[in-house]
Backbone as a chain_set.jsonl record, in Angstrom:
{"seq": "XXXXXXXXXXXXXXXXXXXXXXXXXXXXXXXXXXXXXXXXXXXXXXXXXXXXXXXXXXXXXXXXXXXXXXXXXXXXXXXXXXXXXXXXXXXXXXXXXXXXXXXXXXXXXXXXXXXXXXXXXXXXXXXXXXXXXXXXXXXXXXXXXXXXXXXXXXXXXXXXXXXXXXXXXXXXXXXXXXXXXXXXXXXXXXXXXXXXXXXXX", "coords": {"N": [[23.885, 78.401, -59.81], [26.79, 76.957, -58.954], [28.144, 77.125, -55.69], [30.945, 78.894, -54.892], [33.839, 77.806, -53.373], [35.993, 78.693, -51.164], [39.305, 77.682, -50.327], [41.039, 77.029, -47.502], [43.176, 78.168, -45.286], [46.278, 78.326, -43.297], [46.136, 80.59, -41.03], [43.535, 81.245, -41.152], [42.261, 78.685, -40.247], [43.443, 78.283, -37.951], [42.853, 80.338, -36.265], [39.398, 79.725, -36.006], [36.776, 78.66, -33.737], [35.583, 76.467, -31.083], [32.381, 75.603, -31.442], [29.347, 75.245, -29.698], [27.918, 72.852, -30.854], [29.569, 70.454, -33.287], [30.644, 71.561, -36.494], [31.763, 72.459, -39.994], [34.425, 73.109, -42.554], [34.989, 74.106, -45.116], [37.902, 73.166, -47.61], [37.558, 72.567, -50.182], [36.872, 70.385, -52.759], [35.961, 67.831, -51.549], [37.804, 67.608, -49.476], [37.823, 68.701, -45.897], [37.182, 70.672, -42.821], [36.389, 69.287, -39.443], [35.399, 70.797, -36.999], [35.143, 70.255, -33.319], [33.116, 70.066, -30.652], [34.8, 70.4, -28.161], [36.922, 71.919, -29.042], [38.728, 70.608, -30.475], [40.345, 70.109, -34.267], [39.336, 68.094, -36.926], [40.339, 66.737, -40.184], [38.511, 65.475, -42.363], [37.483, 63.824, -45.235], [35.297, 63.291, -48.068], [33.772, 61.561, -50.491], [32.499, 59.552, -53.668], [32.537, 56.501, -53.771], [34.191, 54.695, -55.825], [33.189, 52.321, -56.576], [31.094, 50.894, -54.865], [29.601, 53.144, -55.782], [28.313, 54.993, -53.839], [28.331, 57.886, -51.169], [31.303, 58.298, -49.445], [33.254, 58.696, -46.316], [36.444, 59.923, -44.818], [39.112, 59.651, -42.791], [41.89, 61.599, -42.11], [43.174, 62.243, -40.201], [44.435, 64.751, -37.355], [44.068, 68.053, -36.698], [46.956, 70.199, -36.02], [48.669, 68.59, -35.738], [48.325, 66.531, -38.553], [49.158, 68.644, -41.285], [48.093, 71.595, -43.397], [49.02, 71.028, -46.062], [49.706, 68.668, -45.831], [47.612, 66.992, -45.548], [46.1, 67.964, -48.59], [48.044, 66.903, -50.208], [47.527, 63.916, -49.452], [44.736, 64.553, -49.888], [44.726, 64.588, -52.796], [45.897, 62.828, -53.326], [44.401, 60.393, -52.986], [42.076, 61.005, -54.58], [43.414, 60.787, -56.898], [43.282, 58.021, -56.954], [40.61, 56.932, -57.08], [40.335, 58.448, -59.311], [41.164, 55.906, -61.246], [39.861, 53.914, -60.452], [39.412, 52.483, -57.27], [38.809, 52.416, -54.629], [39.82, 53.976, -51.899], [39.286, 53.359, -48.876], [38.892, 50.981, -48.959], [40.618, 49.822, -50.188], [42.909, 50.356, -48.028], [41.597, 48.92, -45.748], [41.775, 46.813, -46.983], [44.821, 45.922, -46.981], [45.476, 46.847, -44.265], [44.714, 44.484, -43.056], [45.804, 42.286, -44.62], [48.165, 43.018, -43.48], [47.986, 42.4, -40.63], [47.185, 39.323, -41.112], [50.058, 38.423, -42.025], [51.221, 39.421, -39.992], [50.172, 37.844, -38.199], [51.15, 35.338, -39.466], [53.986, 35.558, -38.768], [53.971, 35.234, -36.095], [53.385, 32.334, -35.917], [56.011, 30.036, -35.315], [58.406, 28.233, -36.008], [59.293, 27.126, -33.227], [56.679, 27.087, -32.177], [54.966, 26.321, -32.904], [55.946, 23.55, -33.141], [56.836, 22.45, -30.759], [53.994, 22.767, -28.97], [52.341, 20.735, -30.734], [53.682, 18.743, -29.775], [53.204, 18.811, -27.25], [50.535, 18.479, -27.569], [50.394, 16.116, -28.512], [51.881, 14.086, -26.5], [49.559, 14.728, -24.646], [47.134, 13.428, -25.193], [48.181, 10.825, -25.252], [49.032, 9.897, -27.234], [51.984, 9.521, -27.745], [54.893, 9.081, -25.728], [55.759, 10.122, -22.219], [58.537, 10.008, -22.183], [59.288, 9.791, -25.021], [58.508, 12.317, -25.633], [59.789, 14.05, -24.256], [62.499, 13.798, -25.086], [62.171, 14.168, -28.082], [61.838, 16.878, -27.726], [64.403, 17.501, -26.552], [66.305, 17.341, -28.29], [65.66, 18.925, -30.044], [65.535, 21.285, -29.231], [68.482, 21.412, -28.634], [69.254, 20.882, -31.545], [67.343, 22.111, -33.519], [65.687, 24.477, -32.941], [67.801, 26.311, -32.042], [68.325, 27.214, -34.779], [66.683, 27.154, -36.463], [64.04, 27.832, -34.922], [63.186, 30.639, -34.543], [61.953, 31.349, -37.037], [58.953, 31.733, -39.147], [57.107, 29.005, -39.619], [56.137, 28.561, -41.855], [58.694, 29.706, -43.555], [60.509, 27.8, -43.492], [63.094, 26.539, -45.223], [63.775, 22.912, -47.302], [66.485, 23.642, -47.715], [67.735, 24.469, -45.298], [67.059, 22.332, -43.059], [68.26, 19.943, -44.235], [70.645, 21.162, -43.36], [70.86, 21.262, -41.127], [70.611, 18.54, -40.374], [72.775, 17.789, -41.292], [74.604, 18.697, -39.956], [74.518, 17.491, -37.096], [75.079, 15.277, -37.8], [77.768, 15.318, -38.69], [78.826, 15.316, -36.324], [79.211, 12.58, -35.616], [76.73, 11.425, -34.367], [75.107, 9.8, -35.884], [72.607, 7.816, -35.425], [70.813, 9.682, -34.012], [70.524, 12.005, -35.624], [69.025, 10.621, -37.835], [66.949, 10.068, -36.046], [66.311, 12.971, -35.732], [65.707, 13.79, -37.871], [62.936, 12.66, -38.983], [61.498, 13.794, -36.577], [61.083, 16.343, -37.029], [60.345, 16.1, -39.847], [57.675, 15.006, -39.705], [56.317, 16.947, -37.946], [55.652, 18.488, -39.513], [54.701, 17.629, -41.746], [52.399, 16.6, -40.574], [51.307, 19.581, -39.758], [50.496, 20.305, -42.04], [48.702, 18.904, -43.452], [47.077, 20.135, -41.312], [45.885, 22.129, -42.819], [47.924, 23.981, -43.287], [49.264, 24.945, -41.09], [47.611, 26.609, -39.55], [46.256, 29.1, -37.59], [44.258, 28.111, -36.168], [45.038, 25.2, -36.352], [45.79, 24.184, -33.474]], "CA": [[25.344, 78.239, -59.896], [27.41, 76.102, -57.595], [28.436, 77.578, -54.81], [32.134, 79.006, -54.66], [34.399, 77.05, -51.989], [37.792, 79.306, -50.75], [40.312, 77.421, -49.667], [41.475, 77.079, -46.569], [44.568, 78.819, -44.863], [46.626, 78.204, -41.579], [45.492, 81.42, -40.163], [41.87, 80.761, -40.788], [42.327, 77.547, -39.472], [44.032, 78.804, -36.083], [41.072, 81.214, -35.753], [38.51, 78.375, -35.587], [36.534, 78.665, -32.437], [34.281, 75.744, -31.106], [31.03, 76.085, -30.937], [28.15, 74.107, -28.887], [27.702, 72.034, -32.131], [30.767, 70.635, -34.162], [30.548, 72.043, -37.248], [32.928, 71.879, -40.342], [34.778, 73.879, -43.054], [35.384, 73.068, -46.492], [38.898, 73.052, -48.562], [37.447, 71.842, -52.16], [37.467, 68.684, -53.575], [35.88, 66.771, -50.498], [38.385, 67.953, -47.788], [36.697, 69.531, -44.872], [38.056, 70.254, -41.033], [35.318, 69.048, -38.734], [36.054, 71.296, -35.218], [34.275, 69.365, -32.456], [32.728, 71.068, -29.515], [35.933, 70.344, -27.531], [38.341, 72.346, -30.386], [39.772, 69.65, -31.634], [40.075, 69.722, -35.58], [39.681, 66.62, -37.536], [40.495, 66.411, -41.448], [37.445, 64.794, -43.561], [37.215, 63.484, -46.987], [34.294, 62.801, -48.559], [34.142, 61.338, -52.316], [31.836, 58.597, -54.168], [32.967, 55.104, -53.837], [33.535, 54.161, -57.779], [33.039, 50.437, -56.569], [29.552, 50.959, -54.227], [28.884, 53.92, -56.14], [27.766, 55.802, -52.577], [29.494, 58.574, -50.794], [32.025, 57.555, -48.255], [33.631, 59.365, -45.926], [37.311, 58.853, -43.846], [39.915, 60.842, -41.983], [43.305, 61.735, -42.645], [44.256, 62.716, -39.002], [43.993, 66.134, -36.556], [45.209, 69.575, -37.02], [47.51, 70.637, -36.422], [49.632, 67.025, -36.36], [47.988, 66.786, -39.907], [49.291, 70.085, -41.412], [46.948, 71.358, -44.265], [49.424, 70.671, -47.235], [49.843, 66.685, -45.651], [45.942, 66.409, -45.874], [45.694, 67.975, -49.522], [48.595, 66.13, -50.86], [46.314, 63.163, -48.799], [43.432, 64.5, -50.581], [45.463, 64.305, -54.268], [46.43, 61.142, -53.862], [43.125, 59.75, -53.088], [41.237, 61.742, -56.218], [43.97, 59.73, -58.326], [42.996, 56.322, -56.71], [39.214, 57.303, -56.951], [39.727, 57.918, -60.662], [41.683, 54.635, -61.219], [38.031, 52.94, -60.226], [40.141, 52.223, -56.362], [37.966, 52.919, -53.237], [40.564, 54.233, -51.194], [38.705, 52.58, -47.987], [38.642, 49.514, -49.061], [42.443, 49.55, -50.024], [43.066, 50.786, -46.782], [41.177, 47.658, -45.3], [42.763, 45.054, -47.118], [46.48, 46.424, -46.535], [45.413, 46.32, -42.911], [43.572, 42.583, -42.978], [47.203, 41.806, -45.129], [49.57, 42.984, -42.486], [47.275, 41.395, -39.457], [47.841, 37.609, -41.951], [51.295, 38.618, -42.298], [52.093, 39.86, -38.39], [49.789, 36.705, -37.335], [51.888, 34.229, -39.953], [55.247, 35.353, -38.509], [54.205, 34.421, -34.803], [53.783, 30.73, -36.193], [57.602, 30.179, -35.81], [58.773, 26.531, -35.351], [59.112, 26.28, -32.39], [55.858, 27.983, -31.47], [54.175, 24.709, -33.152], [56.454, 22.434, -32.815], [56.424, 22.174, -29.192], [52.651, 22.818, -28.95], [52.0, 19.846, -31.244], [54.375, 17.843, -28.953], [52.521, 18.875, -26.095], [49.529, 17.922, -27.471], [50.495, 14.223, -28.877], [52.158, 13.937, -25.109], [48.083, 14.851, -23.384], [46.243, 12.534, -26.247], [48.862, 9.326, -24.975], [50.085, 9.358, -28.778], [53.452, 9.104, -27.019], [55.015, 8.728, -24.557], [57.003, 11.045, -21.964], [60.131, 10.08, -22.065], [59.774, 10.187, -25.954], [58.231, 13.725, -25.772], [61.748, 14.688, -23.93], [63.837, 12.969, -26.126], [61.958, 15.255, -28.989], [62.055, 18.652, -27.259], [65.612, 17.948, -26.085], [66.714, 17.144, -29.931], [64.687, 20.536, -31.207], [66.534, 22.67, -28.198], [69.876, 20.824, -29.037], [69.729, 21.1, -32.749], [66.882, 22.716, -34.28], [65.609, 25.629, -32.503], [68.735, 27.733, -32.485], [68.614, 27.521, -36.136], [64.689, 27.341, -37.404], [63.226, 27.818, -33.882], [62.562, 31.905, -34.517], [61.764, 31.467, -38.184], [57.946, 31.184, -39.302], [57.48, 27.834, -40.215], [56.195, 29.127, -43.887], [60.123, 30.387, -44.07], [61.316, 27.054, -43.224], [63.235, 25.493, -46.188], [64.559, 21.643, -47.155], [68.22, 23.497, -47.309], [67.451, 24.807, -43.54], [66.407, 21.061, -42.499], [69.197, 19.437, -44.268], [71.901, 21.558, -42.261], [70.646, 21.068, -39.724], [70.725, 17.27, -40.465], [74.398, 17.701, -41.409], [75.621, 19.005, -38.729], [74.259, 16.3, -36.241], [75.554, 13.7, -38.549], [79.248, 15.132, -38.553], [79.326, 15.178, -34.938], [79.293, 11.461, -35.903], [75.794, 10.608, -34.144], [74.124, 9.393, -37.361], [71.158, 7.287, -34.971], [70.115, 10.991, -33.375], [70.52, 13.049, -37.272], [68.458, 10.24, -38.112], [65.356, 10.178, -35.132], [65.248, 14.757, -35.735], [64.987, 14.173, -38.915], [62.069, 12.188, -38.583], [60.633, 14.426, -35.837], [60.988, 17.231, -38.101], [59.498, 15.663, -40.744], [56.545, 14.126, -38.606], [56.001, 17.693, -37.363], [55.949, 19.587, -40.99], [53.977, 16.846, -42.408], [51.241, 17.188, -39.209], [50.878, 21.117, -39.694], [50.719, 20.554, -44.024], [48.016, 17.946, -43.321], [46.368, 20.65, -40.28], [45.63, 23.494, -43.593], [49.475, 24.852, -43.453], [49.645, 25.537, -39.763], [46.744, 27.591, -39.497], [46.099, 29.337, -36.46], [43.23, 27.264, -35.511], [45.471, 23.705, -36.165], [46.776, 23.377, -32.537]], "C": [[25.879, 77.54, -58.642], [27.917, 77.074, -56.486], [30.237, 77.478, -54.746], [32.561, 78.538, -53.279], [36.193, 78.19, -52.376], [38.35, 78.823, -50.329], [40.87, 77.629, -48.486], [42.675, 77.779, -46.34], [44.953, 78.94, -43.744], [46.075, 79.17, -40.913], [44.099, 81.577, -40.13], [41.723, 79.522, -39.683], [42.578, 78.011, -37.902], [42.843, 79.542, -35.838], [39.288, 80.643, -35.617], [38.24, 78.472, -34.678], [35.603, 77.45, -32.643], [33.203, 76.067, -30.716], [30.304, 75.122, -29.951], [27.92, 72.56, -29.7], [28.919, 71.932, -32.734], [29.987, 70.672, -35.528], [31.836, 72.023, -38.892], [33.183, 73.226, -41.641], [35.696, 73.266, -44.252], [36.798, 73.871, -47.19], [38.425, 72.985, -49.965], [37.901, 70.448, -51.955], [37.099, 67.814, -52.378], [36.573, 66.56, -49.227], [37.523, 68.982, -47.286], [37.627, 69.24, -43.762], [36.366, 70.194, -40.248], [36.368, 69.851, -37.381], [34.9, 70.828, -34.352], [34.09, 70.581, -31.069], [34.098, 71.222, -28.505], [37.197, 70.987, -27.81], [38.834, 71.556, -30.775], [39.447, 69.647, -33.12], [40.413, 68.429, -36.572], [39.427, 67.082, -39.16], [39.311, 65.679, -41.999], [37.36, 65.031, -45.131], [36.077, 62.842, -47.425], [34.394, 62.531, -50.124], [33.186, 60.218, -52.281], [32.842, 57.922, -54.521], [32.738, 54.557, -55.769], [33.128, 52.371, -57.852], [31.675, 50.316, -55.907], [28.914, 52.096, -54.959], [27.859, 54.687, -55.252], [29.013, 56.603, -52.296], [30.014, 58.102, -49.4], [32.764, 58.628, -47.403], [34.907, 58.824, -45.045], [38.094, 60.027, -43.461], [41.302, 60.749, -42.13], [44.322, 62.541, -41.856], [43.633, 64.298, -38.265], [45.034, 66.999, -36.702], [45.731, 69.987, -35.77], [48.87, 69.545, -36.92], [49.401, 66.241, -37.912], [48.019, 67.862, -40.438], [48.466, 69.703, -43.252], [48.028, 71.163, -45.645], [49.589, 69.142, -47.315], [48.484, 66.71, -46.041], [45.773, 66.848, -47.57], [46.699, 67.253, -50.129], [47.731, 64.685, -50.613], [45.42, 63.298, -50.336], [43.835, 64.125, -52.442], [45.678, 62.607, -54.441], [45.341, 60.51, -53.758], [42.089, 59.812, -54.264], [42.467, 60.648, -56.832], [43.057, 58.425, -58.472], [41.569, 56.623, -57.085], [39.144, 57.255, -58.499], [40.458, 56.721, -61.203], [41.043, 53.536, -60.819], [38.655, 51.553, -58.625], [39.198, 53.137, -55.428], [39.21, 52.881, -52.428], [40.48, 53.505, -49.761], [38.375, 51.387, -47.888], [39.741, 49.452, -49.134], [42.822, 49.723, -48.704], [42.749, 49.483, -45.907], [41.689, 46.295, -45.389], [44.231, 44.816, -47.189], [46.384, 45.957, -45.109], [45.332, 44.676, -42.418], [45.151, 42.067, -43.713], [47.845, 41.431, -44.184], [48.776, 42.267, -41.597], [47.859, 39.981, -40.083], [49.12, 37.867, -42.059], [51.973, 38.665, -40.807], [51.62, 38.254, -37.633], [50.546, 35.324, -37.743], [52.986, 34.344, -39.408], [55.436, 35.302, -36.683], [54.403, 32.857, -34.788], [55.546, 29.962, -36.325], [57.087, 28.249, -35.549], [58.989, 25.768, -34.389], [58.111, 26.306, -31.649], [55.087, 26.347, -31.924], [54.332, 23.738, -32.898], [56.198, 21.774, -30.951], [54.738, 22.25, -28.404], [51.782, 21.333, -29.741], [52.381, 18.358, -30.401], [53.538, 17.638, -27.853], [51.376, 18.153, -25.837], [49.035, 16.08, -27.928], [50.733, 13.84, -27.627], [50.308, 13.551, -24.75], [47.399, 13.562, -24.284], [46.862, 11.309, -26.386], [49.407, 8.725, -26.429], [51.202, 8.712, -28.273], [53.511, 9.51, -26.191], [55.572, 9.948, -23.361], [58.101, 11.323, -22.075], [60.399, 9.897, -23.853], [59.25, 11.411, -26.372], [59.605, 14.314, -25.206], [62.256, 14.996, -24.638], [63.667, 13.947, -27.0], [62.636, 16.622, -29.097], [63.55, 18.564, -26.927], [66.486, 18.368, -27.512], [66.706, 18.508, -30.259], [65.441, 21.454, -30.307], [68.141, 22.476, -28.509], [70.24, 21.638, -30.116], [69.099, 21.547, -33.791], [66.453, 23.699, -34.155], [66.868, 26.747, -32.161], [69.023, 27.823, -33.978], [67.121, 28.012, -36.792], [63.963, 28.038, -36.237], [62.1, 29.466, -34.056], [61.729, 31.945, -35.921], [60.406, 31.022, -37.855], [57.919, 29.676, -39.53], [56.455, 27.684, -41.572], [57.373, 29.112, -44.09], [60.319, 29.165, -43.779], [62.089, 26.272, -44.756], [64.162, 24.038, -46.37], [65.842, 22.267, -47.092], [68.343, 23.709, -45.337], [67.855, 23.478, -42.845], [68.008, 20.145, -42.56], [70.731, 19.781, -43.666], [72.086, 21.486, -41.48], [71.188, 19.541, -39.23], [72.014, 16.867, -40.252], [75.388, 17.639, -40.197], [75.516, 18.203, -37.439], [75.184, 15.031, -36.845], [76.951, 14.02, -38.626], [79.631, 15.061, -36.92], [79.716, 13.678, -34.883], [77.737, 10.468, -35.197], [74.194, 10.808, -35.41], [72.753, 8.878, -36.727], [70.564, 8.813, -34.691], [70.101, 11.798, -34.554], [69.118, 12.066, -37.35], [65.978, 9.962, -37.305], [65.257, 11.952, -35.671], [65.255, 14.526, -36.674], [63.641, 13.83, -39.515], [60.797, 13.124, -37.955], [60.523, 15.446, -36.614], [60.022, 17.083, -38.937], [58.166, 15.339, -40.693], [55.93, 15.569, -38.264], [55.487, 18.432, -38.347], [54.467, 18.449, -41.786], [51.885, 17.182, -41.343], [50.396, 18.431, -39.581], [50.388, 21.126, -41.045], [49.13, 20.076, -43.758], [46.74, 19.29, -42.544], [45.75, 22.353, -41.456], [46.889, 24.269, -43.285], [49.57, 25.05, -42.206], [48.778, 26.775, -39.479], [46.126, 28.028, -37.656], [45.193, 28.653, -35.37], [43.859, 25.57, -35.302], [45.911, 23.082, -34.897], [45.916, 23.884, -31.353]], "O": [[25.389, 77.617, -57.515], [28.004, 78.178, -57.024], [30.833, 76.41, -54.602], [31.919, 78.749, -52.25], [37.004, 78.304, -53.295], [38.347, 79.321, -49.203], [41.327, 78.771, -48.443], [43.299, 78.029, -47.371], [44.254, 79.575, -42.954], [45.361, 78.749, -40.003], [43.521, 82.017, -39.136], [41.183, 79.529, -38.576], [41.797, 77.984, -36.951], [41.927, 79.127, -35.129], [38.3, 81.233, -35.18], [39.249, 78.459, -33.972], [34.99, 77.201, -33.681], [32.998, 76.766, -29.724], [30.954, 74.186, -29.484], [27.794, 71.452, -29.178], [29.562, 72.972, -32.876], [28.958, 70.029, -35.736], [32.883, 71.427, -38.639], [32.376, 74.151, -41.736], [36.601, 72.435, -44.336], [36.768, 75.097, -47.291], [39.138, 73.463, -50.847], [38.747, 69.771, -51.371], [37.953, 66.967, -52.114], [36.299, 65.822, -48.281], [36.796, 69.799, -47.85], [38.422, 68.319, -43.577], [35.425, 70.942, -40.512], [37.509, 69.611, -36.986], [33.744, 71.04, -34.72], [34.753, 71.56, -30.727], [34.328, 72.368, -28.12], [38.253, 70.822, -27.199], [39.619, 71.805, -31.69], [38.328, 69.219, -33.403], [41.515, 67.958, -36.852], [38.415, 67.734, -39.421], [39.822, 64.575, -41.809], [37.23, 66.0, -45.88], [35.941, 61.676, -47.055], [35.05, 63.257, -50.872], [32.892, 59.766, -51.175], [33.785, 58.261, -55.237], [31.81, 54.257, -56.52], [32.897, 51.573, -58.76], [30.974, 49.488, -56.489], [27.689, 52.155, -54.858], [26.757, 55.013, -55.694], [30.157, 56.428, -52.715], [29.338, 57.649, -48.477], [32.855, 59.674, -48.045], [34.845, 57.703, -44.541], [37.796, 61.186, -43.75], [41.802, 59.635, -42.283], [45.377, 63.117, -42.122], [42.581, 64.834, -38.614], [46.257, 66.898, -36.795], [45.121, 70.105, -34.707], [49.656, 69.578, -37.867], [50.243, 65.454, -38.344], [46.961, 68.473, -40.296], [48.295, 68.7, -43.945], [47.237, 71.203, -46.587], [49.619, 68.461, -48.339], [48.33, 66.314, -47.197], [45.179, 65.918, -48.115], [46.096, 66.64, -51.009], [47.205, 64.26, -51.642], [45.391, 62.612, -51.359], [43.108, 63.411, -53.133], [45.625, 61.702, -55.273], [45.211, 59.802, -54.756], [41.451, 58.875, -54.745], [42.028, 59.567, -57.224], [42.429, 57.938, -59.412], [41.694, 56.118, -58.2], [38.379, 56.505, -59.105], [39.843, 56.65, -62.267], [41.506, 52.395, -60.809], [38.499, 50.333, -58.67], [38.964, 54.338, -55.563], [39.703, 51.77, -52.238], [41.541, 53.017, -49.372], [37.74, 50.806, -47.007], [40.268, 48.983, -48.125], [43.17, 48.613, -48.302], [43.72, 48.986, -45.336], [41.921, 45.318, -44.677], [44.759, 43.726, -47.411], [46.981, 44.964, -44.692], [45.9, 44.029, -41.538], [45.65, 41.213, -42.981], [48.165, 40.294, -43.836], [48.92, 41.078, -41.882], [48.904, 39.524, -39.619], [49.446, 36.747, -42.452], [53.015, 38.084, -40.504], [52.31, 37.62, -36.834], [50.684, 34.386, -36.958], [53.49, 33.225, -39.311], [56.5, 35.318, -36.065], [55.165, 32.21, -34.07], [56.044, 29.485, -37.346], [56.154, 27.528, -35.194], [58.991, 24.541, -34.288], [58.175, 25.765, -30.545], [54.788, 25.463, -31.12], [53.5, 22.92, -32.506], [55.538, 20.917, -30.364], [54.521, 21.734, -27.308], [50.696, 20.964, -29.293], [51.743, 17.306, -30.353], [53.163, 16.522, -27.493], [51.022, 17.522, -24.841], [48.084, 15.311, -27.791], [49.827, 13.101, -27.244], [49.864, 12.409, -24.63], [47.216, 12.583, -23.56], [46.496, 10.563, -27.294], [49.943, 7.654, -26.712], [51.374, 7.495, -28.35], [52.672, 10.213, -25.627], [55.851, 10.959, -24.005], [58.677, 12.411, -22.09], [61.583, 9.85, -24.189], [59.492, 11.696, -27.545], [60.348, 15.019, -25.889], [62.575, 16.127, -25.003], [64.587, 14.761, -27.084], [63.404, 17.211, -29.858], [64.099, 19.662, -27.013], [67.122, 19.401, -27.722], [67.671, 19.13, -30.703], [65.971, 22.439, -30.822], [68.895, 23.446, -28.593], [71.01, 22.599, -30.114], [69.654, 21.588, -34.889], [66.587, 24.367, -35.18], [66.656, 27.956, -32.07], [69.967, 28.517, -34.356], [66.744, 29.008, -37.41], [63.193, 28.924, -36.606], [60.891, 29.567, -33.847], [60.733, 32.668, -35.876], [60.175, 30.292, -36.892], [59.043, 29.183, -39.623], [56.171, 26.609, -42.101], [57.57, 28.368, -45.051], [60.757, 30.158, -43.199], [61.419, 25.386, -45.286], [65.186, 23.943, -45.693], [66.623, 21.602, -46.411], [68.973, 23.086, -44.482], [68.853, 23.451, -42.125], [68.703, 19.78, -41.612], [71.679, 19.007, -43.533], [73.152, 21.562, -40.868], [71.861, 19.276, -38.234], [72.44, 16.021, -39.466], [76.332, 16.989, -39.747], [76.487, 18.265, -36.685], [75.78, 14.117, -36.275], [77.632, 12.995, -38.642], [80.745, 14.74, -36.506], [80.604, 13.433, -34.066], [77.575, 9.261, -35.38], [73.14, 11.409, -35.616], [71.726, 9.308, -37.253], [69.602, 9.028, -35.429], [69.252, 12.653, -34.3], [68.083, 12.61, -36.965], [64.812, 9.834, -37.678], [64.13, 12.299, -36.023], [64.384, 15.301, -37.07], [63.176, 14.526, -40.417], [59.661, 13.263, -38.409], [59.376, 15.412, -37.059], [58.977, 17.732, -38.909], [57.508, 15.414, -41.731], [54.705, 15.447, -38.281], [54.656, 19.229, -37.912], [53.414, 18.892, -42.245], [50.803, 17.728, -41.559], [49.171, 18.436, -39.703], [49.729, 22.139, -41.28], [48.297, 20.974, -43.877], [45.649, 19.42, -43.1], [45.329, 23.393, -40.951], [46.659, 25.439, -42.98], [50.57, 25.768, -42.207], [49.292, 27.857, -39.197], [45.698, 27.245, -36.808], [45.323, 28.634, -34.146], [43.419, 24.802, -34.446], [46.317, 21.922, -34.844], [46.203, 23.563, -30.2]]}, "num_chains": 1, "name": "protein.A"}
C-alpha cells in the first residue's frame, strides 16, 4: 500500500529543527519543505514534466515569506498546468527570456541608435563633422523631445510626420526637409541592420 502522507501544519512547521543533514517533509501532491542545515525552510515541488516526460523539480520560495496556503495554492495551480500537457518550468523560462526581449527592446529608443549610428558613419568618414552636427543638432532640436525616449519599434509614420509638421510651420521647409531625410536614412539603416537588433551598432 502506498504510504499515507499528513499534511503539513504551521505548528509542525515552526517545530522543525535542523539537523547536520538537510532533510525534507512532505505536504502531498509533490510539495515538500526542504530545512537546510542552517534552518532555513525552502518549499519544493516535484511533478513529471508531461513534455520530457522526467521528474522535475522547482521552488516556490522560503518559509515563512512563502506561507503554506501561498505554496499549496502554488502547488494547485501548477497540477492544473501539468494536466493541460504545460511544464510549468519551461513556462516560467520563456516568460522570463520574453520579458529580458521585451526590457532589452525598450532600451533601443531612438535616440539610443540614432546617435550611435551617427557616431559611427562620423568614425568610418561616411560623413563629415560638420554634417554629423548639423544631424544631432536637428534630432536634439526637433526629434528627440518627441521620439527620442520611445523604442524605435514604437516609432510610427504619424510620430515622424509631426514632427515634420511642425518644423515646416515654423516656416523652415529646407531644415523639415534635410530631418526628414535623416530620419528616414536612419530607420531605413536599422530595417536593413535585422530591425535594430542589438548586435546592429
Amino acid at each position: 500500500m502506498p504510504r499515507v502522507i499528513t499534511p503539513l501544519n504551521d505548528r509542525q512547521i515552526k517545530a522543525l529543527k535542523q539537523k547536520d543533514k538537510a532533510y525534507t517533509k512532505s505536504d502531498g501532491n509533490g510539495l515538500q519543505l526542504l530545512i537546510k542545515p542552517n534552518g532555513s525552510k525552502l518549499w519544493e515541488f516535484l511533478y513529471k514534466s508531461p513534455t520530457l516526460l522526467k521528474r522535475r523539480k522547482t521552488s516556490f520560495g522560503t518559509y515563512p515569506q512563502t506561507e503554506l496556503k501561498t505554496a499549496r495554492n502554488k502547488r494547485a495551480e501548477y497540477i492544473t498546468k501539468i494536466r493541460n500537457g504545460i511544464d510549468p518550468l519551461d513556462e516560467k523560462q520563456e516568460i522570463k527570456k520574453q520579458q529580458t526581449q521585451n526590457d532589452n527592446k525598450s532600451k533601443f529608443t531612438f535616440e539610443l541608435l540614432s546617435r550611435a549610428l551617427m557616431k559611427e558613419r562620423l568614425n568610418s568618414n561616411e560623413i563629415s563633422e560638420v554634417h554629423y552636427k548639423r544631424v544631432i543638432t536637428a534630432f536634439e532640436n526637433d526629434a528627440y523631445p518627441f521620439i527620442g525616449t520611445k523604442p524605435i519599434s514604437e516609432v510610427t509614420t504619424s510620430d515622424i510626420k509631426s514632427i515634420i509638421s511642425k518644423v515646416a510651420k515654423r516656416g523652415a521647409i529646407e531644415s523639415a526637409r534635410k530631418l526628414y531625410y535623416a530620419i528616414s536614412k536612419t530607420f531605413k539603416t536599422l530595417i536593413t541592420r535585422d530591425n535594430a537588433d542589438e548586435d546592429s551598432i
